[in-house]
KOLMARVEX-466799 format. One record per residue: x, y, z of N, C-alpha, C, O in turn. Coordinates in steps of 0.001 Angstrom, whole numbers, plus 500000, padded with zeros to 6 digits. Example, Ala and Ser with C-alpha at 12.3 -4.5 7.8 and 13.67 -1.06 7.14 Angstrom:
// KOLMARVEX-466799
+--------+--------+--------+--------+--------+--------+--------+--------+--------+--------+--------+--------+
|     nX |     nY |     nZ |    caX |    caY |    caZ |     cX |     cY |     cZ |     oX |     oY |     oZ |
+--------+--------+--------+--------+--------+--------+--------+--------+--------+--------+--------+--------+
| 513190 | 494310 | 507800 | 512300 | 495500 | 507800 | 513200 | 496700 | 507800 | 514236 | 496681 | 508465 |
| 512850 | 497750 | 507080 | 513670 | 498940 | 507140 | 512900 | 500030 | 507870 | 513409 | 501138 | 508039 |
+--------+--------+--------+--------+--------+--------+--------+--------+--------+--------+--------+--------+
//
This chain:
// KOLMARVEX-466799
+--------+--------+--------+--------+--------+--------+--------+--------+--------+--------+--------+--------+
|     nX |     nY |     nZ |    caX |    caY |    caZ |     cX |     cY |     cZ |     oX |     oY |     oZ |
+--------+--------+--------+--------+--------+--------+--------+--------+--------+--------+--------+--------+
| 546499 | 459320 | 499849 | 546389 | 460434 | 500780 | 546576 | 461764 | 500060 | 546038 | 462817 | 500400 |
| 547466 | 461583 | 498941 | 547835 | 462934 | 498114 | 546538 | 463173 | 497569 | 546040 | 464250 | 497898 |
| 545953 | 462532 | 496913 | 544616 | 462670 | 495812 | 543441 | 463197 | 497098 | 542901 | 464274 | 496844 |
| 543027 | 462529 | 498412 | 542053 | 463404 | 499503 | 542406 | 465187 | 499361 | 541747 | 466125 | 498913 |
| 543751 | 465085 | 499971 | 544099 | 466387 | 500185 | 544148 | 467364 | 498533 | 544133 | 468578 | 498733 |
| 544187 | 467072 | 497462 | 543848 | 467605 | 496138 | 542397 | 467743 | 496008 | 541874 | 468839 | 495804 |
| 541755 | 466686 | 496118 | 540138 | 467321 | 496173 | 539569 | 467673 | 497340 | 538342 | 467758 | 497365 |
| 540242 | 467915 | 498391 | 539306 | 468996 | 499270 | 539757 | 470292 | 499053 | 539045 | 471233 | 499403 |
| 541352 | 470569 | 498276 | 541565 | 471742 | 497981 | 540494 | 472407 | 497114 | 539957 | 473504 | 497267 |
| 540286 | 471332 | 496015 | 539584 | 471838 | 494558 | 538353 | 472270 | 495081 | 537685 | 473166 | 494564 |
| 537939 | 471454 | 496418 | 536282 | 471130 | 496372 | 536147 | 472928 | 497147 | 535369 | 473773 | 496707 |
| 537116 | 473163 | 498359 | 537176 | 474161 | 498915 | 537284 | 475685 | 497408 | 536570 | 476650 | 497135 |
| 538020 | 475353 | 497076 | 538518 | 476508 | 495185 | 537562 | 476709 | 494905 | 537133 | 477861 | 494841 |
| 536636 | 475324 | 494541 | 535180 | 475417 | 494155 | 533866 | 476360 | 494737 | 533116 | 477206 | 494250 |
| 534061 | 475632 | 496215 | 533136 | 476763 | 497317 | 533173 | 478200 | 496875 | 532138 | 478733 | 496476 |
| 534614 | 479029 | 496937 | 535126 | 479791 | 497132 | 534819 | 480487 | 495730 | 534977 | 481707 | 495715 |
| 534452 | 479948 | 494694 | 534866 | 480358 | 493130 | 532534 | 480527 | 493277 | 531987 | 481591 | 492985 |
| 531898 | 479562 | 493639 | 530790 | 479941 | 493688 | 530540 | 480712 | 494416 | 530045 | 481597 | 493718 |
| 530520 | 481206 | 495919 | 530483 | 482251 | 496590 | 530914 | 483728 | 496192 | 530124 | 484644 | 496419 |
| 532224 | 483999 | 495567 | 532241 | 484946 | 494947 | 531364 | 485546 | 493219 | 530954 | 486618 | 492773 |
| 531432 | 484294 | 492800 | 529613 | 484240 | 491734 | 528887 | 484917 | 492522 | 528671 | 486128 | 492463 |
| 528470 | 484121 | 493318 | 527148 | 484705 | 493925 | 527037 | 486133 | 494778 | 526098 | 486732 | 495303 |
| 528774 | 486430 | 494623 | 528844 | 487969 | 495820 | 528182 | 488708 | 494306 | 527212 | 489461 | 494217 |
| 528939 | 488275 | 493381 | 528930 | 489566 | 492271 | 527634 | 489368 | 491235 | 527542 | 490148 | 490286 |
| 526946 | 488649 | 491362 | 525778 | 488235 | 490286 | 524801 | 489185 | 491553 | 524243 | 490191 | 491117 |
| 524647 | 488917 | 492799 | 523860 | 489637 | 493619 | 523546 | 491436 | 493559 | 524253 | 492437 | 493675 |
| 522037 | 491162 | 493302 | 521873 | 493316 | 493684 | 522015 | 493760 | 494578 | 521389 | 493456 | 495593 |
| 523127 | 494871 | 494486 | 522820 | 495753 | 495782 | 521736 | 496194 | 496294 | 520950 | 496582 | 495429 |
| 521232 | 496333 | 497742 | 520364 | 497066 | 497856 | 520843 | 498427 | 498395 | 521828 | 498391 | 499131 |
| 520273 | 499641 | 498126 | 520381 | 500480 | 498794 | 518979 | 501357 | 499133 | 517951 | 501517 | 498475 |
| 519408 | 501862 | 500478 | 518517 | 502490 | 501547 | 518698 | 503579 | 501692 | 519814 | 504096 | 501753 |
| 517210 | 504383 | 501810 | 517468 | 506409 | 502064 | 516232 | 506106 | 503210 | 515476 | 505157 | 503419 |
| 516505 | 507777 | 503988 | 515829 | 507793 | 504866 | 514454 | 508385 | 503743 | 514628 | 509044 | 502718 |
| 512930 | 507859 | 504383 | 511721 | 508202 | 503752 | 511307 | 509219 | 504585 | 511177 | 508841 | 505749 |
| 510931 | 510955 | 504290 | 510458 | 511427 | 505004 | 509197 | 511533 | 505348 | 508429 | 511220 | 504439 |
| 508485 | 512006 | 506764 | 507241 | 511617 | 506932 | 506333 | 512014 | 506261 | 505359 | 511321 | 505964 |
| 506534 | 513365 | 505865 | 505608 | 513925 | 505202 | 505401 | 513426 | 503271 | 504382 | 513648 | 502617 |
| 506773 | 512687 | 502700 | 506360 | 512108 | 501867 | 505388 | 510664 | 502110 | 504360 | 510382 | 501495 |
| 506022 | 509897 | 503148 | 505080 | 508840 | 503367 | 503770 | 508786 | 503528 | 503072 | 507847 | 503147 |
| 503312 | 509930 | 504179 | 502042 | 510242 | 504043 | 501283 | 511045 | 502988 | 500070 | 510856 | 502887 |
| 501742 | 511705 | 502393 | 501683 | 512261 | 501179 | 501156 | 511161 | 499962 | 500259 | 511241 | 499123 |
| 502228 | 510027 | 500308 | 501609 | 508683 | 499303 | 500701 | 508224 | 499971 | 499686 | 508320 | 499282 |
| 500421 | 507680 | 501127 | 498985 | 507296 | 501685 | 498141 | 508157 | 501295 | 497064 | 507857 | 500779 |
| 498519 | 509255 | 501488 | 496960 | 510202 | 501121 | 496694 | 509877 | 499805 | 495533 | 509540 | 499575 |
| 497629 | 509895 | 498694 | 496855 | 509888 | 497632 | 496539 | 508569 | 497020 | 495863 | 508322 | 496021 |
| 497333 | 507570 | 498038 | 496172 | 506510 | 497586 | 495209 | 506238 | 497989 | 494461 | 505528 | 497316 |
| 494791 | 506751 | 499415 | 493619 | 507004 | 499793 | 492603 | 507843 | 498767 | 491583 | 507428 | 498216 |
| 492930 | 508536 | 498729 | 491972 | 509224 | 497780 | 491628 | 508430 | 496053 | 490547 | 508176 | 495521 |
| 492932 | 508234 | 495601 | 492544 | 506947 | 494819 | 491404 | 506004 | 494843 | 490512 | 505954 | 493997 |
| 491532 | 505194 | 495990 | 490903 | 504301 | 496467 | 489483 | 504863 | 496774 | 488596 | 504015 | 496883 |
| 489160 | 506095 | 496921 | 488025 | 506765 | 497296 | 487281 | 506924 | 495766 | 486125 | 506580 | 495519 |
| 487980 | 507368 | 495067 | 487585 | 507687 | 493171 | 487219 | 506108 | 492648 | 486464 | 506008 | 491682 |
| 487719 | 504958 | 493245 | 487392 | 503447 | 492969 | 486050 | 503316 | 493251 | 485423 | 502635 | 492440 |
| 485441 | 503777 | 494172 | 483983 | 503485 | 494503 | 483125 | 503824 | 493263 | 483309 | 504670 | 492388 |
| 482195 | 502978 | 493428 | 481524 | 502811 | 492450 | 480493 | 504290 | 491948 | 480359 | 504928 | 490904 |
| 479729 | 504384 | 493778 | 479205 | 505583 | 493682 | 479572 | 507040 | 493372 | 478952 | 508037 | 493002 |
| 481016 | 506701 | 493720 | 481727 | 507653 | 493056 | 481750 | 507667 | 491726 | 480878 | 508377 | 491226 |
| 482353 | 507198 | 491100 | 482712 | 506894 | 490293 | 481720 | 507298 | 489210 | 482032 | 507684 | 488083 |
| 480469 | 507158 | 489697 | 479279 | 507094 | 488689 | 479198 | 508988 | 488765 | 479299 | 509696 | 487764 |
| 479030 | 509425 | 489950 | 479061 | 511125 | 490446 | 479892 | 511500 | 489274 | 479338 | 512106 | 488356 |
| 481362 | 511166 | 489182 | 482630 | 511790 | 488604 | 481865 | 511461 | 486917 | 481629 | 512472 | 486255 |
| 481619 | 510514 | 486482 | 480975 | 510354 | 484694 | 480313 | 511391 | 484421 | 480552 | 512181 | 483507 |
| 478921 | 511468 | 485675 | 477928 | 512042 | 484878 | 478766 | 513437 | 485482 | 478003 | 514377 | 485257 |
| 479434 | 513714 | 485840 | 480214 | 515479 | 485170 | 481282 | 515637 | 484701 | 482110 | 516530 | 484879 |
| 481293 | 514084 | 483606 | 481872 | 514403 | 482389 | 483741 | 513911 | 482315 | 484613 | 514120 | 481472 |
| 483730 | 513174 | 483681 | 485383 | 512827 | 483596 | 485329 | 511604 | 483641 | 484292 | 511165 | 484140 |
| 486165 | 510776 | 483257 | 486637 | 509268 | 483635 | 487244 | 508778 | 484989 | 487921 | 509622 | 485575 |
| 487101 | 507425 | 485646 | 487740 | 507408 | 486801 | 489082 | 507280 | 486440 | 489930 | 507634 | 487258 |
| 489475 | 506761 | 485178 | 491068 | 507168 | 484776 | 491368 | 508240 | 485075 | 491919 | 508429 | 486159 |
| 491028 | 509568 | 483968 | 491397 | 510713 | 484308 | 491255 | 511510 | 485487 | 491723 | 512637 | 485648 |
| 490650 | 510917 | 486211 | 490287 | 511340 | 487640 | 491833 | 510863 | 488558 | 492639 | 511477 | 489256 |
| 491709 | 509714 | 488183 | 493310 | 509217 | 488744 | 494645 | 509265 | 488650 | 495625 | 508975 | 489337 |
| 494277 | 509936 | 487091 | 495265 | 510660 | 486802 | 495485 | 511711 | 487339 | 496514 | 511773 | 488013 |
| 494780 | 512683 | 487261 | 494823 | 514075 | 487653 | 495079 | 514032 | 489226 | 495263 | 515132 | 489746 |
| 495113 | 512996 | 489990 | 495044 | 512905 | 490997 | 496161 | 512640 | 491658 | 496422 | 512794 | 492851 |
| 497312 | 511900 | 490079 | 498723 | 511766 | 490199 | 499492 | 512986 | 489948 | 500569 | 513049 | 490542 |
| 499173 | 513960 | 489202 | 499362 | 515059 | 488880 | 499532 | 516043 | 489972 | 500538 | 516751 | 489998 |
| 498369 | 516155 | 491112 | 499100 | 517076 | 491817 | 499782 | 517006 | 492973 | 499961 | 515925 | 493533 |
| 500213 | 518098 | 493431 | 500867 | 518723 | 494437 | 500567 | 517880 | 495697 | 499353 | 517782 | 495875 |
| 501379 | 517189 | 496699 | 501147 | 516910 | 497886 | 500230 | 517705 | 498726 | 499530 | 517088 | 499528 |
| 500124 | 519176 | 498641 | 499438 | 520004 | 499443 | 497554 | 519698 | 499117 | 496520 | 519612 | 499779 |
| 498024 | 519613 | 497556 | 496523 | 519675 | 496950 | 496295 | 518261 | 496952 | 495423 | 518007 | 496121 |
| 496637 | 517415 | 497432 | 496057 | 515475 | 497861 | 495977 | 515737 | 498943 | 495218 | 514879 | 499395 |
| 496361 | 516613 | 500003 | 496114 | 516376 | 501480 | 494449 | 517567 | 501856 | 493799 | 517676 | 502896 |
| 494325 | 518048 | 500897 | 493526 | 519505 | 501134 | 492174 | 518226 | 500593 | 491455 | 517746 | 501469 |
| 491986 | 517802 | 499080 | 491090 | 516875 | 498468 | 490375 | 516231 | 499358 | 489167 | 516360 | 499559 |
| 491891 | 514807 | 500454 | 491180 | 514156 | 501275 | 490826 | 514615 | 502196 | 490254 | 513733 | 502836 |
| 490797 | 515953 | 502951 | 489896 | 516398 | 503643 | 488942 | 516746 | 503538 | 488155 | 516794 | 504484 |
| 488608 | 517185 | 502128 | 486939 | 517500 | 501680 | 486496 | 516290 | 501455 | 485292 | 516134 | 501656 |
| 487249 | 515162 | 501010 | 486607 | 514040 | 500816 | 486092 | 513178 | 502121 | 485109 | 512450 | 502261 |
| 486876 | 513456 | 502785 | 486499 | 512892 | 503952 | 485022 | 513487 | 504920 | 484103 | 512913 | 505505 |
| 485406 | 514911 | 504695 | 484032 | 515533 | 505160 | 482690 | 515101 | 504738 | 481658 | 514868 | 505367 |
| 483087 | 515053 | 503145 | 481551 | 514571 | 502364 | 481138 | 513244 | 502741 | 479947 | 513318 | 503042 |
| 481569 | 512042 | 502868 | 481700 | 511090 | 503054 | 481316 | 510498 | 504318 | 480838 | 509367 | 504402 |
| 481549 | 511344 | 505397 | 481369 | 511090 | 507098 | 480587 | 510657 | 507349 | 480708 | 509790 | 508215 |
| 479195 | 510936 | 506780 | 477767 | 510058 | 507320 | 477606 | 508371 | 506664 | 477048 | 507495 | 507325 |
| 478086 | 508162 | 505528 | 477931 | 507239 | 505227 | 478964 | 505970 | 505657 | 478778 | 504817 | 505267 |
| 480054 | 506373 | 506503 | 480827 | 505251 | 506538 | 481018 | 505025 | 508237 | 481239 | 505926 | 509046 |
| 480872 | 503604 | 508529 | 480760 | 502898 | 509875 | 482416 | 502117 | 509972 | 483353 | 501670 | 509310 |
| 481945 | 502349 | 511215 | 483714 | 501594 | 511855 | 483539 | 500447 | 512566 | 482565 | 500123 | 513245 |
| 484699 | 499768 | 512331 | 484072 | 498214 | 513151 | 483621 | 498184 | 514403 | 482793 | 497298 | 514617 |
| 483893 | 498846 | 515262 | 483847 | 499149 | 516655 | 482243 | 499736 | 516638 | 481623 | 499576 | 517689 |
| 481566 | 500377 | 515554 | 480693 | 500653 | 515565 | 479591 | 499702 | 515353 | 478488 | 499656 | 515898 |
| 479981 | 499143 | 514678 | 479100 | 498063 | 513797 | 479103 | 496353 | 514718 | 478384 | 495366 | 514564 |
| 480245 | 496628 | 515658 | 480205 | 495403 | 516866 | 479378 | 495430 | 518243 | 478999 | 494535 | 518998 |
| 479202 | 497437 | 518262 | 478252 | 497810 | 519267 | 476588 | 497605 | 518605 | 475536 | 497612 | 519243 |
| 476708 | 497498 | 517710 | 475196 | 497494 | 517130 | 475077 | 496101 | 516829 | 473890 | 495832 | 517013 |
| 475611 | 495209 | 516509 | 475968 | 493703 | 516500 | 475136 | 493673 | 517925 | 473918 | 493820 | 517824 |
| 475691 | 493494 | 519246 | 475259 | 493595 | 520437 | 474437 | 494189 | 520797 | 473872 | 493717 | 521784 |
| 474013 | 495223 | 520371 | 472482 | 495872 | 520967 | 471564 | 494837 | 519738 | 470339 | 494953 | 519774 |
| 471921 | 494261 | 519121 | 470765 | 494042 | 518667 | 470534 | 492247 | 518595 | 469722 | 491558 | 517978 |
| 471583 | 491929 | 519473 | 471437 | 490321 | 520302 | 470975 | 490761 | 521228 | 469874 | 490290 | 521511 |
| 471326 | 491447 | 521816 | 470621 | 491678 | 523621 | 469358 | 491726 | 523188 | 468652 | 490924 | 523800 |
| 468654 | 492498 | 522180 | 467557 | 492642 | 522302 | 466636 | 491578 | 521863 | 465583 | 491456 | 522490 |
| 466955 | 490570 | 520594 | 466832 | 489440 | 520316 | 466515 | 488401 | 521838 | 465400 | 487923 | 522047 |
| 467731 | 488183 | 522807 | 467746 | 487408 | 523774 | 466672 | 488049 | 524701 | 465821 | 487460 | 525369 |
| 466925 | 489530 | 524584 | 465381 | 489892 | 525846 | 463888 | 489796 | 525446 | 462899 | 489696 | 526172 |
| 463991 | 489853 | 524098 | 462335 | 489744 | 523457 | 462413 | 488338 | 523435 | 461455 | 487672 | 523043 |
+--------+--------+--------+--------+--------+--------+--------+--------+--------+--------+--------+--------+
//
């Protein structure tokens, strides 16, 4: 009965000796508030990133002489004001050529209906 009660002490010591391992081997995490205007600030410029990825782009930006690296670079380079000002011209230029799903599901359907009526 002596020897039970010795190894559930040890086995409990044991628990207790790995759990505190594991308090202190563990990373802290720590948390800040993100403000909005940085959060979007990073969307924008990976948006715009992601815009310099296109191919057609991409080919525009060579032939006047820059890389899509240095393009992406320079793109890390500036100012929040000047990534939010970019994707608005970028977005302007861009407007005719790009469809939205909602668009492309209404034209999906006009062009079964018309299938099923012819």
């Amino acid at each position: 009965m002596n020897q039970r009660i010795r190894n559930r002490v040890v086995e409990v010591l044991l628990m207790l000796a790995l759990g505190l391992a594991a308090a202190l081997v563990m990373p802290r995490g720590y948390a800040a508030m993100i403000g909005t205007d940085t959060a979007q600030a990073q969307s924008e410029r990976e948006r715009v990133k992601g815009l310099l990825a296109r191919p057609e782009l991409a080919q525009q930006i060579e032939k006047l002489g820059v890389s899509p690296k240095d393009a992406a670079a320079r793109v890390d380079a500036m100012s929040e004001e000047e990534v939010a000002r970019l994707a608005g011209r970028l977005d302007a230029a861009i407007a005719g050529g790009a469809i939205s799903n909602d668009q492309l599901i209404i034209i999906l359907l006009l062009v079964l209906l018309l299938v099923i009526i012819i």
